[in-house]
N, C-alpha and C positions, 0 to 999 in steps of 0.2 A: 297626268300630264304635268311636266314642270312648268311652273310660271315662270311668264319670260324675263323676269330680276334673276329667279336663280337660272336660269339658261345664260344670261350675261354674265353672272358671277361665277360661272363654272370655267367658261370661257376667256373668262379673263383670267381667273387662278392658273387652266394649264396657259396661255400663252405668255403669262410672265416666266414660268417654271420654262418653256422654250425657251427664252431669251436666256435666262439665266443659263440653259445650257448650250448654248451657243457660244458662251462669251470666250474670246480669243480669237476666235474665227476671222478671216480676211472679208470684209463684204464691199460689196460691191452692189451692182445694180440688179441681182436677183439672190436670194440667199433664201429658199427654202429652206424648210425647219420638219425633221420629223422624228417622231417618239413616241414607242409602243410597252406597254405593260400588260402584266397576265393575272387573272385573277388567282390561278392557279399555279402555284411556282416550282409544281414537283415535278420529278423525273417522271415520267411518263406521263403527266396528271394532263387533264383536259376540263375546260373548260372558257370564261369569257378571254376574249384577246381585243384590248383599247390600243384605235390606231389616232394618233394626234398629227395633225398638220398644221403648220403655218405658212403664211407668205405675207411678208411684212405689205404694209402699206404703199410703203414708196416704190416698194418692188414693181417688174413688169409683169401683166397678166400672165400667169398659167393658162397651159394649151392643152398639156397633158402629164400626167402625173401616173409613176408605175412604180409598182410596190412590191416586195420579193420577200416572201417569208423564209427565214434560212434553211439550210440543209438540215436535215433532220427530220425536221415535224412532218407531222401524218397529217395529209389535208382531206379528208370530208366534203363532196362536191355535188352528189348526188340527191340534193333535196327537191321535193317536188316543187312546182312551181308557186310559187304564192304564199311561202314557208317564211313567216319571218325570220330571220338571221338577227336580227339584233337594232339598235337605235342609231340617231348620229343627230348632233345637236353641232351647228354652223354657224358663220357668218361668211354672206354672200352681198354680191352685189347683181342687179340686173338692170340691164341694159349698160349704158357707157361708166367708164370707169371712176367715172368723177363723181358719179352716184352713191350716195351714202352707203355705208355695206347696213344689211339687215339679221338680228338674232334669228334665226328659224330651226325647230328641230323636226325628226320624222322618224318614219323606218326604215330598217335594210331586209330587200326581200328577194327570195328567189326567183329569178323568171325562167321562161321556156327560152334556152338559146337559138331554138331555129328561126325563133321569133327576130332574130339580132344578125343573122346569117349577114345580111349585105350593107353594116356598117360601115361607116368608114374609119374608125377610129381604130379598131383594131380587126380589119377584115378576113375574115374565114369564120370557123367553126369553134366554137369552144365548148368547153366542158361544163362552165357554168354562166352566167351572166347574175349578178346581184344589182339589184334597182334601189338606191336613195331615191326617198320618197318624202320632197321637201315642201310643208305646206307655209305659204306666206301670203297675208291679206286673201285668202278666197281661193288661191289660185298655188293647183298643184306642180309641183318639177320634178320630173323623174327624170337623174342621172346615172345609165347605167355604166357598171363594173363590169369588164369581161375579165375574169377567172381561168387559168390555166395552170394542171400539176405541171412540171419541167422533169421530168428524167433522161434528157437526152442533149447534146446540143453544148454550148460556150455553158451558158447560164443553169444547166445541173452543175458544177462543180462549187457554186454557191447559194442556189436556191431549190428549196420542195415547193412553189406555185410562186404567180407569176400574177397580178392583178392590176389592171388598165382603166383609167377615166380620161374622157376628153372634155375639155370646155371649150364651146363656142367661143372668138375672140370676142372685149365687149369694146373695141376700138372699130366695130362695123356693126350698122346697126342691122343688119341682115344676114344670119337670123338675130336674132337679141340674146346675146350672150348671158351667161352667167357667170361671174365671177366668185371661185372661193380663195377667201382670205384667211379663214379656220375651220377647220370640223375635227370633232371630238366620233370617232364614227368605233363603235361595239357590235362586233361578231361574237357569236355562240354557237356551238357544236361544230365547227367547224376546223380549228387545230387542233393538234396532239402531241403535246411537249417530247420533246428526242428522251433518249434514255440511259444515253451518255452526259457526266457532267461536262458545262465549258460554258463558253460567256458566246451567245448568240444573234450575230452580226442583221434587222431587220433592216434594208436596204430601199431606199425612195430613190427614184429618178425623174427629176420635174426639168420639164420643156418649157422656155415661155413664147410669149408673142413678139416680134418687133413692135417697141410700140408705134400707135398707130395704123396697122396694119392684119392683116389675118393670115401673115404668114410665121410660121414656127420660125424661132430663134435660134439655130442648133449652136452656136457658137457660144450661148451661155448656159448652156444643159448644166445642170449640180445635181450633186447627190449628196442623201445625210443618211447618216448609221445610224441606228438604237438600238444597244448593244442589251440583249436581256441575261442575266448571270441564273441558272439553273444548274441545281436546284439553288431557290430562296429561302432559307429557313430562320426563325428568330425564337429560342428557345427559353425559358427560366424557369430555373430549380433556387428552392429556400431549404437550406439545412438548417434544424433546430439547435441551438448550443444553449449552454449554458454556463454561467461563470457565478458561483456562489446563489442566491435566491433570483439572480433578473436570470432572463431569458430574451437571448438574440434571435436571430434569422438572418443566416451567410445568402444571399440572395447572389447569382450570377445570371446573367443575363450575355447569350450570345446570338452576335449577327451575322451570318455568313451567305455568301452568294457564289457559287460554281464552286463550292468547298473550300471557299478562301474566307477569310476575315473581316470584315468590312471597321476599317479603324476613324477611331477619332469621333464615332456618333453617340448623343447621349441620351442615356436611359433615364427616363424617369420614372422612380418608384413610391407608390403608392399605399398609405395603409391608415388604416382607423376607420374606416365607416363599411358600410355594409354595402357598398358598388363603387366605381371609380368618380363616381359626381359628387358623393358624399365624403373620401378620403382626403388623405392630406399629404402633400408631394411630401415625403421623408426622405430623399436621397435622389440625387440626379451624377449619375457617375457615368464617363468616358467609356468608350470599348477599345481594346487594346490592339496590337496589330495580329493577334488571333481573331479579333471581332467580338470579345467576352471584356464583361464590363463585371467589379466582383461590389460589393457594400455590404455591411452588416448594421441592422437595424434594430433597435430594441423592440420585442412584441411583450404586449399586455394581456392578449386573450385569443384564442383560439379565433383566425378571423381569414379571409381571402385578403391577400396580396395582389397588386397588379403594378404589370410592368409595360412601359411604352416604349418605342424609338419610333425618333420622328427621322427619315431618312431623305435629306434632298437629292435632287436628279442633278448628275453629277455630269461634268465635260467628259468625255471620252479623248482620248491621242487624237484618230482620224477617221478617214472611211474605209473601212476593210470588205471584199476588196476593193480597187479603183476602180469603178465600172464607168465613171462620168469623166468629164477634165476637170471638174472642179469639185471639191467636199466643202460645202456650205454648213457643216455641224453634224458632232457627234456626239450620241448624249449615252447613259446610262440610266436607266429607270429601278428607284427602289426595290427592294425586296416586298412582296408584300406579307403579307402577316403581322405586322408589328404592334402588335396587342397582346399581351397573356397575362390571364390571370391566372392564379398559384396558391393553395389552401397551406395555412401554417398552419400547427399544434401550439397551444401554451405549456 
């Protein structure tokens, strides 16, 4: 179980990386924030998918918030009930809004959807329902997700599912609202990366509350992109040279996302100890607009190489496509991989 310093400090890292990729954006009195990453960045690959949300402080309560995984991916819906799916670590508030928000994490788990039949949040039948399972001071909250694939309809021509949360408004105190203002929330087994390359549009649709009231806002609906670039690969090769008794290493390091370049990020290369805590940065070189960053390095001894990019989340253009009246931010989320170590020869 994370201690709650590092559940604050996890929290706080991605909601400045939101702000940060927001910045340009027009705000106003609601500006949702949302941005998603894969653990697995290959064409077809499967595996963890992190969904981030924000809502600023000053913003109006969220009422309902709906989430669209894009066209393409294979969605995984048939778990049995009580199946963990994955974690989610938050900040929430309960009861009125004035109320401090509170660090809390928990689980993502499957439930029986017949059990959920006459919601009102998203009423009918669905395919799956997923319960956040958030424990604070003693006392558990379960916020369920209802889950739906989309093959048919306006909303297949840009999304493969469809996933739904309501929050009680906390401007009445009946019933006693929840309010979230972050969650870091991880799913597992459940997408299947497309298998075509392209840059893939995750789409968020947040409603808020008038405030003071417990009636939806529809006039201020927004929506935000996280654009994921598949496949994400970060590769390095060291050729051996040599010029009279020294001996180099042509070290190239490349970074690409949807088979493009990713320019302008810098590698740092590493060498002289026996793991990357004990080495010594020998070269920090740019990646060019192919995404390949090149350096030659003098080697002493037969030894492993390692090579980093640190890649920030970057603005996106806009919301592709327009589903809301308003695009509140568009982000880009790293490649991941950006670690490789590499054995030279002397």
């Amino acid at each position: 179980m994370t201690a709650p310093g590092s559940v604050r400090a996890l929290i706080f890292g991605f909601a400045g990386a939101l702000a940060l990729a927001s910045a340009g954006s027009a705000f106003g009195a609601y500006n949702p924030l949302l941005l998603v990453g894969e653990t697995n960045p290959a064409l077809g690959g499967t595996g963890s998918v992190r969904i981030f949300v924000q809502v600023r402080d000053q913003d109006d309560a969220t009422g309902v918030v709906t989430l669209y995984s894009p066209r393409g991916y294979g969605v995984k819906l048939d778990h049995p009930a009580g199946t963990e799916l994955g974690t989610v670590i938050a900040f929430i508030r309960v009861g009125p809004i004035s109320t401090a928000r509170q660090a809390v994490q928990g689980t993502v788990r499957a439930d029986d959807p017949a059990r959920h039949a006459l919601n009102s949040c998203a009423p009918g039948a669905h395919e799956a329902v997923w319960v956040m399972e958030l424990t604070l001071a003693g006392a558990t909250y379960r916020l369920p997700i209802y889950v739906d694939r989309i093959t048919t309809g306006a909303e297949a021509a840009y999304a493969s599912a469809r996933m739904r949360a309501c929050f009680a408004s906390p401007y009445v105190s009946v019933p006693q609202g929840v309010s979230l203002t972050y969650a870091d929330l991880t799913v597992e087994e459940v997408f299947t990366n497309p298998g075509q390359p392209g840059m893939y549009p995750w789409n968020g649709v947040f409603v808020p509350y008038a405030p003071g009231t417990a009636t939806l806002n529809t006039a201020l609906v927004a929506q935000s992109t996280a654009y994921i670039g598949l496949p994400g690969t970060f590769t390095v090769t060291a050729k051996r040279k040599r010029r009279g008794k020294a001996a180099f290493a042509v070290v190239t390091a490349c970074l690409r996302e949807a088979g493009q370049g990713v320019r302008g990020i810098t590698v740092n290369i590493y060498y002289g100890g026996a793991d990357v805590f004990s080495s010594k940065k020998v070269a920090s070189p740019r990646t060019n607009a192919g995404g390949c960053a090149t350096t030659r390095i003098r080697i002493r001894r037969s030894m492993v190489l390692f090579a980093s990019a640190r890649v920030p989340i970057r603005g996106a253009p806009g919301c592709t496509p327009a589903i809301a009246p308003s695009c509140s931010g568009a982000s880009i989320y790293p490649p991941s991989g950006r670690f490789r170590p590499v054995r030279i020869k002397r």
